[in-house]
C-alpha positions in Angstrom: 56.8 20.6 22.6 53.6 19.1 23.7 53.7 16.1 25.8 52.6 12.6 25.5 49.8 13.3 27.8 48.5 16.3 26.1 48.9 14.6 22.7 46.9 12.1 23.9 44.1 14.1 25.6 43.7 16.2 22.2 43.6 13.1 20.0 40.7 11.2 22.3 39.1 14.8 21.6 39.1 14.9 18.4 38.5 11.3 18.4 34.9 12.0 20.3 34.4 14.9 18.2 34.4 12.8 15.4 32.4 10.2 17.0 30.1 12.7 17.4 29.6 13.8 14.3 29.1 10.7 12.5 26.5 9.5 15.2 24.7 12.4 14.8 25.0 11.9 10.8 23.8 8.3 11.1 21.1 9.1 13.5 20.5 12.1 11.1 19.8 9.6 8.0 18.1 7.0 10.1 15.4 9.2 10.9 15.0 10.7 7.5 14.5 7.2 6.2 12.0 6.2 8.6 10.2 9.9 7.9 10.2 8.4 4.4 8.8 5.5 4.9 6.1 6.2 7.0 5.2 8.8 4.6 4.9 6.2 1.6 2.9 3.6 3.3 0.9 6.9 4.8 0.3 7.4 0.8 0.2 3.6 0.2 -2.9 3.4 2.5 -5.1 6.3 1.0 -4.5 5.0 -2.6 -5.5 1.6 -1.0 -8.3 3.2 0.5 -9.7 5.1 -2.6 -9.5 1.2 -4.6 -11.5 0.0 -1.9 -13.9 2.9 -2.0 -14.0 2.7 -5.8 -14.9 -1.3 -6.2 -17.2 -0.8 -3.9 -19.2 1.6 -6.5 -19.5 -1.1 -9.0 -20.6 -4.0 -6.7 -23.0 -6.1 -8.5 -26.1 -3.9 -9.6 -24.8 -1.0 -8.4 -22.3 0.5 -10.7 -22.5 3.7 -12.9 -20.0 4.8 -15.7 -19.1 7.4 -13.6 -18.3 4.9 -10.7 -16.5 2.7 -13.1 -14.2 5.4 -14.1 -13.1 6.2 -10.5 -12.4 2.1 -10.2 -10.2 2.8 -13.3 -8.7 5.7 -11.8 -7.9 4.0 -8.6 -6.2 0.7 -10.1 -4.1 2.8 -12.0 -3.2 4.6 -9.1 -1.8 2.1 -7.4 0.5 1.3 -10.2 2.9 3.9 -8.5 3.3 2.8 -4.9 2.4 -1.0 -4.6 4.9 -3.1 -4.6 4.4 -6.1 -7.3 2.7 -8.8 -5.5 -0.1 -6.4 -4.9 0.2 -5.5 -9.0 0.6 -9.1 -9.7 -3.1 -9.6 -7.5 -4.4 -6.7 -9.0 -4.1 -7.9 -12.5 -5.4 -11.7 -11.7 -8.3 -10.1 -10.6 -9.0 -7.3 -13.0 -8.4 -10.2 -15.9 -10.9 -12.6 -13.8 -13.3 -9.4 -13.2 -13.6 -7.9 -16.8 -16.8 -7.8 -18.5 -15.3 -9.4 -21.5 -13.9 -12.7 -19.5 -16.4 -15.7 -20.8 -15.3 -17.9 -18.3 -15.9 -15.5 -15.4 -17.0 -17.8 -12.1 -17.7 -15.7 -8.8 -15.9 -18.5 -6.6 -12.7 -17.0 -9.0 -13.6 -13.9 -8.6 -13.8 -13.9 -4.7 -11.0 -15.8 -4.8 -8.9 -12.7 -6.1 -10.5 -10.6 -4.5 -9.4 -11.7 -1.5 -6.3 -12.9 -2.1 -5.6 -8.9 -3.6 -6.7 -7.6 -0.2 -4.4 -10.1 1.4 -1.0 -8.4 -0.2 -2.5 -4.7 0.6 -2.6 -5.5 4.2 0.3 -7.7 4.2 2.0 -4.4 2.5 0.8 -1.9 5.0 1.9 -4.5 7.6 -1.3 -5.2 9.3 -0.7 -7.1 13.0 -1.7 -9.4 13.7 -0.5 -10.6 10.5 -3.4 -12.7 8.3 -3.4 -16.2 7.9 -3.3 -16.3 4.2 -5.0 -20.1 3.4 -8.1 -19.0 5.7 -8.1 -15.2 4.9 -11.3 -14.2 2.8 -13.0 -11.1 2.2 -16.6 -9.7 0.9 -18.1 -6.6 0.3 -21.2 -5.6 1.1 -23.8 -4.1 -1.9 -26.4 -1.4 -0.8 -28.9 -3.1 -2.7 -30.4 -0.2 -3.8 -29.8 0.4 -7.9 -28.6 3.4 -9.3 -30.9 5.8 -10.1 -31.0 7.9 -13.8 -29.4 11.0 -12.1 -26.3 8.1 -10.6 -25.8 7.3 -14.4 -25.6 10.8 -16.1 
């Protein structure tokens, strides 16, 4: 018959073992969920990336069908991994931006614009974090039209 001591010693093994275990299983699951997301804002920020790269190819002047298309391709993109205030942003501005909107006022349209950019970096979790009342953005056009070969 065992004694009290070596009942005890076996149950604050077992009792470590199990300890163990679960710590290891927690710090197992906490790591995968960080992997995961750093992998979607990883994702977040190349579809964010390709918007930004596909308004910029239809900045006043400069936009082709073909550039259009990839603007198209890129807001629907981001239909899958932004969260809604960035959809909600998106929309306002693709309502205020549409070629068939007669009330369409650039002030508006900047407006969106930046307030859209705003919720992407607020999303990725820029820091220093933007001050949203004084946060504006512009982009920049080449000034050079596109040519006959940029429409076909």
């Amino acid at each position: 018959m065992p004694t009290a001591g070596v009942v005890s010693a076996l149950l604050a093994t077992a009792g470590a073992i199990v300890l163990a275990g679960v710590s290891a299983a927690v710090s197992y699951w906490f790591t995968k969920q960080r992997e995961r997301e750093a992998e979607l804002r990883k994702e977040k920020l190349e579809h964010y990336k390709e918007f930004a790269v596909g308004l910029s190819g239809i900045v006043s002047g400069e936009g082709t069908p073909e550039a259009q298309r990839a603007w198209a391709l890129a807001c629907n993109k981001l239909n899958l991994v932004a969260p809604q205030p960035v959809l909600q942003a998106l929309q306002a501005f693709q309502q205020e931006s549409k070629a068939s909107n007669p009330q369409h006022s650039q002030e508006r349209h900047d407006e969106l614009m930046s307030a859209l950019f705003y919720e992407m970096r607020r999303d990725l979790g820029i820091k220093p974090a933007d001050d949203k009342m004084s946060f504006k953005i512009g982009l920049w056009a080449s000034g050079v039209p596109p040519t006959d070969t940029d429409q076909e």
